[in-house]
VMD Tcl script that builds the backbone (N, CA, C; Angstrom):
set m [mol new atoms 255]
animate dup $m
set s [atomselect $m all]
$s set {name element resname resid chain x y z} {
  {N N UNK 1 A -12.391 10.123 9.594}
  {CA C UNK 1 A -12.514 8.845 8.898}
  {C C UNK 1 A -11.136 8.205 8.780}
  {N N UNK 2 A -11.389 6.849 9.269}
  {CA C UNK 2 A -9.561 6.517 9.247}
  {C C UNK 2 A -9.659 5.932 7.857}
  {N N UNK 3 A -8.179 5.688 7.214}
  {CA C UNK 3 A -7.555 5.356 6.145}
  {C C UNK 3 A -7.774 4.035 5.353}
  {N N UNK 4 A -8.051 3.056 4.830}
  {CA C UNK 4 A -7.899 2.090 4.902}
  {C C UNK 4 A -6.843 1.522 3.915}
  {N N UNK 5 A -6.790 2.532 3.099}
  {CA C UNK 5 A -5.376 1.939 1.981}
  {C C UNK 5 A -4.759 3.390 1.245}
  {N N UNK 6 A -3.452 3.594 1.549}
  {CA C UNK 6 A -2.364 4.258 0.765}
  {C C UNK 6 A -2.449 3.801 -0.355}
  {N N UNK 7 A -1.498 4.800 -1.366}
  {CA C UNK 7 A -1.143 4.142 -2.775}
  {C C UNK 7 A 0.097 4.915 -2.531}
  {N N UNK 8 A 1.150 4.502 -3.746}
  {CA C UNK 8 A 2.489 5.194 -3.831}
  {C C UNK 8 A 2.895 4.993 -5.469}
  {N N UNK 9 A 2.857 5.809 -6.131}
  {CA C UNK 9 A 3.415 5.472 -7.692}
  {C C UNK 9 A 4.545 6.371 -7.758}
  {N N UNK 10 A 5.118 5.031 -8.422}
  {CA C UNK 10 A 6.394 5.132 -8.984}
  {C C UNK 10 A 6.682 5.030 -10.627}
  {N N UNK 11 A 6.701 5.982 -11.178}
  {CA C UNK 11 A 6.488 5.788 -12.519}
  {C C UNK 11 A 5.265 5.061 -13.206}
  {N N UNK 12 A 5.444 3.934 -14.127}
  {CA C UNK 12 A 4.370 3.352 -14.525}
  {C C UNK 12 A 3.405 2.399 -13.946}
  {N N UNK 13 A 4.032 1.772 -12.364}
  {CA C UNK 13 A 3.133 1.099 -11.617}
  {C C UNK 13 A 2.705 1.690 -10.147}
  {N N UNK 14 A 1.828 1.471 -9.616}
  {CA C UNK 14 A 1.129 2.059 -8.329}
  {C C UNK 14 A 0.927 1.192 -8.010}
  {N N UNK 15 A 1.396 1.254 -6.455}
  {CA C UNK 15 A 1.014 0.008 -5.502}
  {C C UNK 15 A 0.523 0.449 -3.952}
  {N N UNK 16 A -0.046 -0.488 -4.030}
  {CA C UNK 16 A -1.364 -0.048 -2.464}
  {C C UNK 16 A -1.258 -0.576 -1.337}
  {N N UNK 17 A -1.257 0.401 -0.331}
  {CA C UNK 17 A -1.083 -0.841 1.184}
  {C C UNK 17 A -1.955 -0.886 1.623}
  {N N UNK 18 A -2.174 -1.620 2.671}
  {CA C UNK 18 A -3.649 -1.788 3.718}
  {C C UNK 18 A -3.149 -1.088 4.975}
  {N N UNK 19 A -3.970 -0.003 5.056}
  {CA C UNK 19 A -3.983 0.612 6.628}
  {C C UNK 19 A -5.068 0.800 8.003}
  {N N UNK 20 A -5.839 -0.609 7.782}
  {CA C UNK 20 A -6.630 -1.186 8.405}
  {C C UNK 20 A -6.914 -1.977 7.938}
  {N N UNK 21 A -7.857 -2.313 9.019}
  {CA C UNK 21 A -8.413 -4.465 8.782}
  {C C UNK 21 A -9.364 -4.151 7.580}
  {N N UNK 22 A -10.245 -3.115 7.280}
  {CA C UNK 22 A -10.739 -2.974 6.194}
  {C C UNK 22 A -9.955 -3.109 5.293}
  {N N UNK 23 A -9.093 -2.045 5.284}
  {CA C UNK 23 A -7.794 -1.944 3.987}
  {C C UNK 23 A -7.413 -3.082 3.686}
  {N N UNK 24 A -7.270 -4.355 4.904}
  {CA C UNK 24 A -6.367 -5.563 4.224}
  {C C UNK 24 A -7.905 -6.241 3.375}
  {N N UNK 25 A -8.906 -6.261 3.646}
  {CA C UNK 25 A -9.939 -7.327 2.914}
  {C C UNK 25 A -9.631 -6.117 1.363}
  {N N UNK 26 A -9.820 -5.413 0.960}
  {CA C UNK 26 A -9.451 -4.827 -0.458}
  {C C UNK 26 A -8.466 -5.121 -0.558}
  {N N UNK 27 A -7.249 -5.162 -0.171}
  {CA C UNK 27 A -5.757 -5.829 -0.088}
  {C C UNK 27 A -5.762 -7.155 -0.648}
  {N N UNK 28 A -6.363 -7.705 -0.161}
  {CA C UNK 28 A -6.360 -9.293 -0.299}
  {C C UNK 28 A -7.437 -9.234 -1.705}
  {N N UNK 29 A -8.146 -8.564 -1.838}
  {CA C UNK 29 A -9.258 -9.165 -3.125}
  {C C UNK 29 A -7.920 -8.425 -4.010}
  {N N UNK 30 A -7.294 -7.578 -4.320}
  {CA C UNK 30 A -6.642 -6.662 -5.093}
  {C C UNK 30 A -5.576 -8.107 -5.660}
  {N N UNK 31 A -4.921 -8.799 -4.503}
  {CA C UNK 31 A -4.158 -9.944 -4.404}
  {C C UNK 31 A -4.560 -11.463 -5.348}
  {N N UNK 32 A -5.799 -11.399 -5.037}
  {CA C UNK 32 A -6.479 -12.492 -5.953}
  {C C UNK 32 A -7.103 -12.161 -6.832}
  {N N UNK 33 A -7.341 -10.826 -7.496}
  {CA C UNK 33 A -7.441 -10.803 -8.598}
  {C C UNK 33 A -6.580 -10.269 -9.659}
  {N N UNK 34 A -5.431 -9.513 -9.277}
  {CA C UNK 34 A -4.520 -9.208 -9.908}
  {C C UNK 34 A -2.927 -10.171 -9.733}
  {N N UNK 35 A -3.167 -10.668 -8.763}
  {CA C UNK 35 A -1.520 -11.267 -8.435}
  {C C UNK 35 A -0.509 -10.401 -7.712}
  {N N UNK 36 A -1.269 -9.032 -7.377}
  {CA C UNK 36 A -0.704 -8.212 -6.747}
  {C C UNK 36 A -1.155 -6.991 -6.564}
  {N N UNK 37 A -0.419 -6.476 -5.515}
  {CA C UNK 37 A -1.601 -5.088 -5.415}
  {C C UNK 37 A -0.899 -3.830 -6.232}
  {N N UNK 38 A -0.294 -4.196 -7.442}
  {CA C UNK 38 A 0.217 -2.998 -8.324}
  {C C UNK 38 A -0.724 -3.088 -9.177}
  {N N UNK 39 A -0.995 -1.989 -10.195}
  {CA C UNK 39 A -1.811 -1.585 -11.243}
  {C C UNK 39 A -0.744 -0.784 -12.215}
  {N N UNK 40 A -0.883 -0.516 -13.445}
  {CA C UNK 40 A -0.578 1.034 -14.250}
  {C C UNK 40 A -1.233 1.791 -13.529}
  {N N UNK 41 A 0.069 2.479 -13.688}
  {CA C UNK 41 A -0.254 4.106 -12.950}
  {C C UNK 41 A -1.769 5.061 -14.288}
  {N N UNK 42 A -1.568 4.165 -15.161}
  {CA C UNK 42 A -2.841 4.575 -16.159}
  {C C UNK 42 A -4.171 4.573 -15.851}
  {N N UNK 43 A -3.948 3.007 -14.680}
  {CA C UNK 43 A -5.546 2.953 -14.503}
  {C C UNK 43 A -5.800 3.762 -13.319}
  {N N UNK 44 A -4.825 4.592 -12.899}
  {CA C UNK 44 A -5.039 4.696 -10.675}
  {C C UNK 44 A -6.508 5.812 -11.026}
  {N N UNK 45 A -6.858 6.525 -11.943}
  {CA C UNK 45 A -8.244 7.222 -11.765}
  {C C UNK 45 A -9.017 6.087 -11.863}
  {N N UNK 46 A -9.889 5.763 -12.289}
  {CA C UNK 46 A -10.827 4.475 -12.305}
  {C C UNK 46 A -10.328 3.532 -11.141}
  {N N UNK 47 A -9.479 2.793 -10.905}
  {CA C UNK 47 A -9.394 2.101 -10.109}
  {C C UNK 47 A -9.307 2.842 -8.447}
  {N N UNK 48 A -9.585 4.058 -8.246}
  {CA C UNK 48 A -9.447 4.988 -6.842}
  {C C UNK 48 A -10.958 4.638 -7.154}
  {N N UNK 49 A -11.303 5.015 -7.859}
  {CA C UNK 49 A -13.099 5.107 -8.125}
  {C C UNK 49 A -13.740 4.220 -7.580}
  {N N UNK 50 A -13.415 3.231 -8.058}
  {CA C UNK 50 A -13.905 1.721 -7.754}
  {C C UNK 50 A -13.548 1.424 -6.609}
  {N N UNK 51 A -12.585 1.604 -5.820}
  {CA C UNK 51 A -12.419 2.123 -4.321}
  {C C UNK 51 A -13.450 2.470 -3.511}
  {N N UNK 52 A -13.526 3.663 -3.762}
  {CA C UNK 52 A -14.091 4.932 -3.350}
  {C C UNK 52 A -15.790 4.095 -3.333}
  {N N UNK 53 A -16.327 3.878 -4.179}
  {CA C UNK 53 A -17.724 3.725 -4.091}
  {C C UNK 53 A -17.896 2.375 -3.540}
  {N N UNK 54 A -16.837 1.590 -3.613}
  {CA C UNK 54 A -16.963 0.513 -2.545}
  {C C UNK 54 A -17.103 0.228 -1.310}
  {N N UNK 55 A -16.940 1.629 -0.833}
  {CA C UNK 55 A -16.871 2.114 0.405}
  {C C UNK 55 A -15.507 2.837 1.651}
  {N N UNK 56 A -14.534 2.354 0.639}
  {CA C UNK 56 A -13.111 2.406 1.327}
  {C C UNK 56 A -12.766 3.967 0.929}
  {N N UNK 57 A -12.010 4.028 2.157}
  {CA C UNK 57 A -10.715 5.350 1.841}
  {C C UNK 57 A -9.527 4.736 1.731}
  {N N UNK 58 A -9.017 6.180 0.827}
  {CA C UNK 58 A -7.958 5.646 0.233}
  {C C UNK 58 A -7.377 7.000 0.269}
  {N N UNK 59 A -6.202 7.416 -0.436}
  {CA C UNK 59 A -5.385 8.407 -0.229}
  {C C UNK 59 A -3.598 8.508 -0.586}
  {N N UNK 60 A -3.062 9.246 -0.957}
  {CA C UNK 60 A -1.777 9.265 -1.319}
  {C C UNK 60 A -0.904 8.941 -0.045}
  {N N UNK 61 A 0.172 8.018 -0.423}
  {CA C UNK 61 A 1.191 7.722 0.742}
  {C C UNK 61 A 2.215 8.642 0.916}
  {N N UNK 62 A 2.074 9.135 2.274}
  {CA C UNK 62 A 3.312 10.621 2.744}
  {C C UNK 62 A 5.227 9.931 2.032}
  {N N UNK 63 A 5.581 10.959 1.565}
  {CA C UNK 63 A 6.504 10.377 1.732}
  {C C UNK 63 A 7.690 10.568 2.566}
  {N N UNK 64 A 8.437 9.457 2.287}
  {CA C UNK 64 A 9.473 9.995 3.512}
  {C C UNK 64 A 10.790 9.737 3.214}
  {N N UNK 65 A 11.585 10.428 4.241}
  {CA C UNK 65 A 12.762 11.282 3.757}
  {C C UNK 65 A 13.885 9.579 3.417}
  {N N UNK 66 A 15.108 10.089 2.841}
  {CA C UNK 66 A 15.739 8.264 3.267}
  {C C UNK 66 A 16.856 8.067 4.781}
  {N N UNK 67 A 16.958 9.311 5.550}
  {CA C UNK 67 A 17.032 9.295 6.854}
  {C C UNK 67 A 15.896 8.345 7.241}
  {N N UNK 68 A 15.076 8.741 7.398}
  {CA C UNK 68 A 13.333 8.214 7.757}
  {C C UNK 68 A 13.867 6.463 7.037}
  {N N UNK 69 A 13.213 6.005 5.823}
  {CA C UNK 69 A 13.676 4.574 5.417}
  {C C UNK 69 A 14.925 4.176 5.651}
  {N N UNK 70 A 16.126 4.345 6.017}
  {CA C UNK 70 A 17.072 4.147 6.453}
  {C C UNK 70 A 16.903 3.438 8.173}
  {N N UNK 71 A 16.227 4.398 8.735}
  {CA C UNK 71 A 15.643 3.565 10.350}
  {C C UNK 71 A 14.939 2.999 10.216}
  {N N UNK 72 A 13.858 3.041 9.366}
  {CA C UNK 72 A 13.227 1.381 9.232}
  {C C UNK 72 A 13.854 0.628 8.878}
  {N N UNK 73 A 14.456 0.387 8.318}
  {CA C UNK 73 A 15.459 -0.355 7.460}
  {C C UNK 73 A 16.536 -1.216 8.269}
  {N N UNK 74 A 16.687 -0.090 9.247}
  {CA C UNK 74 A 17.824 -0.686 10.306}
  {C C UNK 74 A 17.195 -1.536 11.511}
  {N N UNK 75 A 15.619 -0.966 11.420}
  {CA C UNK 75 A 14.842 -1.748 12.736}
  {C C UNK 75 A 14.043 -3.145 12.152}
  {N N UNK 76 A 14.125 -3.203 11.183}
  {CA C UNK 76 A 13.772 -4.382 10.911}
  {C C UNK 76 A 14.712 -5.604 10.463}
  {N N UNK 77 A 15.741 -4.710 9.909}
  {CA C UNK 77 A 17.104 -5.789 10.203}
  {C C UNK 77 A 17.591 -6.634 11.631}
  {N N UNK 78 A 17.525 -5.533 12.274}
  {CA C UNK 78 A 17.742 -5.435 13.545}
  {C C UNK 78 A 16.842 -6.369 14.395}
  {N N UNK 79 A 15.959 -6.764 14.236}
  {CA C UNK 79 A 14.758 -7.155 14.869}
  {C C UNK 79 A 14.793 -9.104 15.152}
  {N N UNK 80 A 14.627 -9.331 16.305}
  {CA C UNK 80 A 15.122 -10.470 16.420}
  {C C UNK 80 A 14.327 -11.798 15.355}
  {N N UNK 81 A 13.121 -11.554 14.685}
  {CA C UNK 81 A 12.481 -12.274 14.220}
  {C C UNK 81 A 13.028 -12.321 12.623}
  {N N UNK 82 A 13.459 -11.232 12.079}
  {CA C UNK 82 A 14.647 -10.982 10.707}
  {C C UNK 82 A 15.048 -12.183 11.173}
  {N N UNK 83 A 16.028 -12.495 11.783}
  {CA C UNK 83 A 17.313 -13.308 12.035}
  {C C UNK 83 A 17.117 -14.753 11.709}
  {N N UNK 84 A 15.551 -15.097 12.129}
  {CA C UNK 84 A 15.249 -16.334 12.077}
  {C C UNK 84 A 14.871 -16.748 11.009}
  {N N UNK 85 A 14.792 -16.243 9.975}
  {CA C UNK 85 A 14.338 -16.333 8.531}
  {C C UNK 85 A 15.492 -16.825 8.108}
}
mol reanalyze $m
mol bondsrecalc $m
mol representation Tube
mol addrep $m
């Protein structure tokens, strides 16, 4: 079953990505009804729930090392479309 949305908490807020075209339509409702796709890390049981029976997967985001974010970091700097902003 593929993924359709990560979460990642950081202390008191949790925030969710879309990891498919499914993931982005919960993405986007998460967007218009909250103003963003963070929550309290209070609500992430109930709100996985409400996920979950909606039909979506969901799942904890791997984390990674800051070697690892450091090369993203550098490839998107790097990237000729950055520049044009």
């Amino acid at each position: 079953m593929a993924i359709d949305l990560t979460y990642n908490t950081t202390g008191i807020f949790t925030t969710f990505f879309p990891e498919s075209k499914q993931g982005e339509v919960i993405y986007k409702q998460m967007i218009e009804q909250n103003g963003s796709p963070k929550i309290y890390t209070i609500h992430l049981k109930n709100v996985l729930c409400q996920i979950k029976k909606a039909g979506y997967s969901v799942k904890k985001a791997k984390k990674i090392s800051k070697k690892e974010a450091n090369k993203i970091m550098s490839e998107i700097l790097n990237d000729p479309m950055f520049n044009e902003l």
